[in-house]
C-alpha positions as CSV (number, residue, x, y, z in Angstrom):
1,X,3.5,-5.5,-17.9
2,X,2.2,-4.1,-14.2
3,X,-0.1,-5.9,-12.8
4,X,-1.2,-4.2,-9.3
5,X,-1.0,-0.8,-8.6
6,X,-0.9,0.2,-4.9
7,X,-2.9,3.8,-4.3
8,X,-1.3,5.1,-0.7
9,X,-3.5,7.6,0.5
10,X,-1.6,11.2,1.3
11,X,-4.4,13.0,2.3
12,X,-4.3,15.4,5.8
13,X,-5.5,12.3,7.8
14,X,-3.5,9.4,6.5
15,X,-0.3,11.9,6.4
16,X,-0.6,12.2,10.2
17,X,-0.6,9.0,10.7
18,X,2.5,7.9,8.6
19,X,1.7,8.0,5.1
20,X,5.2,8.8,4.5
21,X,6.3,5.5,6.2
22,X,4.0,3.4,4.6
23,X,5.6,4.5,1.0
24,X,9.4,4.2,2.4
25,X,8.0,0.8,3.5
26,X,6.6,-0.2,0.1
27,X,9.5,1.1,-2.3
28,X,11.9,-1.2,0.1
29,X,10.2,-3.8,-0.3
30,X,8.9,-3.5,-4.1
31,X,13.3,-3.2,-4.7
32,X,13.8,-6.1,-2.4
33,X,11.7,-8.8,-4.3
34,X,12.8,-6.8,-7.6
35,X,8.8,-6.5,-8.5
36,X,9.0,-2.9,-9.8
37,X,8.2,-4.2,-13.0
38,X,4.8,-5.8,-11.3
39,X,3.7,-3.0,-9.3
40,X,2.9,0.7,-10.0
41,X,3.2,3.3,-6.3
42,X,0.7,5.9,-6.4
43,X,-0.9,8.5,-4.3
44,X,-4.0,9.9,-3.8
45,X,-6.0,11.3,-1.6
46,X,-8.7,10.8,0.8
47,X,-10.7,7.8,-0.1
48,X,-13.4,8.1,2.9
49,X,-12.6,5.0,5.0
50,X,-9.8,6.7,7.5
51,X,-9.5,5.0,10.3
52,X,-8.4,6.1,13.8
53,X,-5.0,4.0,13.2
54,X,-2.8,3.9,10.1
55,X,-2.7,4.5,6.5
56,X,-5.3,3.5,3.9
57,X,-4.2,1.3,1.4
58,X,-5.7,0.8,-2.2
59,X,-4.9,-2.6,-3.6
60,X,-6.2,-2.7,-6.9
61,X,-9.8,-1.8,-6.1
62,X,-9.5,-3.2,-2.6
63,X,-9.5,-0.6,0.0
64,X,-7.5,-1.4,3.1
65,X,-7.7,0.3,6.6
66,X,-5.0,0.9,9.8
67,X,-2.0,0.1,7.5
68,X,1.4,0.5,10.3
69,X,4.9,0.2,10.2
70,X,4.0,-2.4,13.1
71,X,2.0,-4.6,10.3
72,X,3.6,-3.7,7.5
73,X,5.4,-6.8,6.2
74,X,1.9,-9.1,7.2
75,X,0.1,-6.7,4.7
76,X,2.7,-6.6,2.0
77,X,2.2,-10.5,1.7
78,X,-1.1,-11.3,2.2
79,X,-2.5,-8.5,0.6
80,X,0.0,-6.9,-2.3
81,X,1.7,-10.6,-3.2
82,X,-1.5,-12.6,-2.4
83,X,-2.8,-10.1,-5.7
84,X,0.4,-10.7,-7.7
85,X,-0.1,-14.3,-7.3
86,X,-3.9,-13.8,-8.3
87,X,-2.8,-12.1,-11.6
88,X,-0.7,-14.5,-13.0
């Protein structure tokens, strides 16, 4: 049963600013923890909240802002396991 799905935004904006990374990012560490049974990748596009930095994130129905290979791994945990934790 999947229990968070993870909307990365691929429109124009987000693309520029490493979309592609953010994805890479996520499917590493999705394999790592062995949660693809927990958490469905998706794309879409432009939610309205881009930011001058980084990718936008949906979590859920949680929109998150300036998403960077930089803060990455601090997002993955307190945002995408945090809501794991939440729905079991």
């Amino acid at each position: 049963m999947i229990r968070v799905i993870v909307q990365i935004c691929v429109g124009s904006s987000c693309h520029l600013k490493g979309s592609e990374d953010i994805v890479s990012l996520l499917q590493s560490a999705i394999e790592e923890r062995n949660l693809s049974n927990d958490i469905t990748l998706a794309g879409n596009f432009c939610t309205g909240k881009c930011n001058r930095e980084g990718v936008t994130v949906t979590v859920d129905d949680n929109i998150y802002t300036g998403v960077t290979k930089d803060n990455f791994k601090e997002f993955f945990e307190d945002k995408i396991l945090k809501a794991l934790k939440e729905e079991g």
